[in-house]
C-alpha positions in Angstrom: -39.7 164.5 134.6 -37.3 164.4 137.2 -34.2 166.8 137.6 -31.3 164.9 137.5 -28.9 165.5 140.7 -25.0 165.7 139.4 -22.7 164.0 142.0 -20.9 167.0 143.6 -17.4 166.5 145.8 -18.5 169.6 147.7 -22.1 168.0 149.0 -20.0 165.1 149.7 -17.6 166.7 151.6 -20.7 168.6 154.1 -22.8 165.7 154.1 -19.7 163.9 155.5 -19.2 166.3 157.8 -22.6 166.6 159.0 -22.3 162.4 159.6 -19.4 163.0 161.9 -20.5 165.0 164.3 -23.5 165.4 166.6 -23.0 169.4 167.1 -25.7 170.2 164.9 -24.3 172.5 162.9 -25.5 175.7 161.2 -24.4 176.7 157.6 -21.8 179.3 158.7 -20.5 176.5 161.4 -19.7 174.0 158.3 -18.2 176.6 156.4 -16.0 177.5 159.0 -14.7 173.7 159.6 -14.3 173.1 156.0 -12.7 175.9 154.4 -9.3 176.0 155.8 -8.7 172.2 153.9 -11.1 173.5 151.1 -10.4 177.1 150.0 -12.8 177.2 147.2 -15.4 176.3 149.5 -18.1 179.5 149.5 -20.5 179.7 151.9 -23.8 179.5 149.3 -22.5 176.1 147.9 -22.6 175.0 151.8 -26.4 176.7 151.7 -27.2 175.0 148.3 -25.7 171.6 149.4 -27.7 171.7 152.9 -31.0 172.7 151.4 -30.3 169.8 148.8 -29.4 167.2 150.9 -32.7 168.0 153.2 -34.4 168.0 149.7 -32.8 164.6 149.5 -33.7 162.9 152.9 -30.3 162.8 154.1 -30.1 165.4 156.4 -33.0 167.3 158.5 -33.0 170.7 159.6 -33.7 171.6 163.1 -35.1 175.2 164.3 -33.6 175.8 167.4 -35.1 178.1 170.3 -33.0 181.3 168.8 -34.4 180.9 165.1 -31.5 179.8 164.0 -30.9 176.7 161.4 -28.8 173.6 162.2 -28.5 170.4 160.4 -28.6 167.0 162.0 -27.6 163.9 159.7 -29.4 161.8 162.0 -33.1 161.2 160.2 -34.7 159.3 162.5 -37.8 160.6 164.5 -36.3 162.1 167.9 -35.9 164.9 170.2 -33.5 167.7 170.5 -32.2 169.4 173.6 -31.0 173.0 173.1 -28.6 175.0 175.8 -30.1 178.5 176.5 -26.5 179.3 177.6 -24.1 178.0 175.4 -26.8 177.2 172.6 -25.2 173.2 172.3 -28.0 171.0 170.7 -27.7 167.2 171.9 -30.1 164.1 170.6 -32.7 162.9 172.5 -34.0 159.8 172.8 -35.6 158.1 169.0 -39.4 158.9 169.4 -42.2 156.2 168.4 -43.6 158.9 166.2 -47.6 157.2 167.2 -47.1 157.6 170.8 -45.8 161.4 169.9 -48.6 162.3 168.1 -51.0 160.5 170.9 -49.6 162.5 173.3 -49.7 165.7 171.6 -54.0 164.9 170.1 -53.4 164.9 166.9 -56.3 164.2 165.1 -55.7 159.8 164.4 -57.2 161.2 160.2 -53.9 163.8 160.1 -51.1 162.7 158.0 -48.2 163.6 159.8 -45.0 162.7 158.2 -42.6 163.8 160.5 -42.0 166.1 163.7 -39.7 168.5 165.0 -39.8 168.5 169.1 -37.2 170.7 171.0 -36.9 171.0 174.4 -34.9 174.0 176.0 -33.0 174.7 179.2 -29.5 174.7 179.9 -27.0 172.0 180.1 -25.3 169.9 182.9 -22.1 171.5 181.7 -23.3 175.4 181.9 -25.3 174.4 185.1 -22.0 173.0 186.9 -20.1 176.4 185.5 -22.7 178.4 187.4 -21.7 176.5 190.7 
């Protein structure tokens, strides 16, 4: 038997958030933007809600380079780009998840349902500062 999933203002709130921006936030990031206009907002209900919504399909978690956790309401099958400078994480292009796994050689009998690929470097913006 299923649990069944109470509708929550507070997930609301973060998986609205999340769908407004393309920062790829971490936890403490979406505390940090929604507390001061929700003050009963704790940081482990923006944990719980995050790890629920992934749960849920909405959101995906990406690793980034420096371990740590962001979030990315976009679902789709793509790429991330992660700063080594100012640690920014931008979209990449959608992948066609067959041609991924063709150019990785993954075995054609594997059942891959999804991929995480990151690439890292640093950004137009940090390279222009360094200039």
């Amino acid at each position: 038997m299923e649990k069944k999933i109470r509708h929550s203002r507070q997930r609301d709130l973060i998986y609205e958030y999340l769908m407004s921006t393309k920062a790829h936030p971490s936890a403490d990031m979406v505390y940090e933007s929604l507390r001061p206009t929700n003050p009963n907002l704790s940081l482990g209900t923006v944990y719980r809600n995050l790890k629920l919504l992934e749960e849920m399909g909405l959101v995906r978690r990406v690793t980034t380079l420096q371990s740590t956790e962001r979030y990315d309401a976009n679902v789709a099958d793509h790429a991330h780009f992660e700063c080594d400078t100012c640690g920014c994480v931008n979209d990449l292009e959608i992948l066609d998840l067959d041609k991924a796994k063709e150019s990785c050689g993954v075995n054609k009998k594997d059942n891959i349902k999804w991929m995480n690929l990151v690439f890292g470097g640093t950004c137009e913006c940090c390279m222009k500062q360094r200039t």
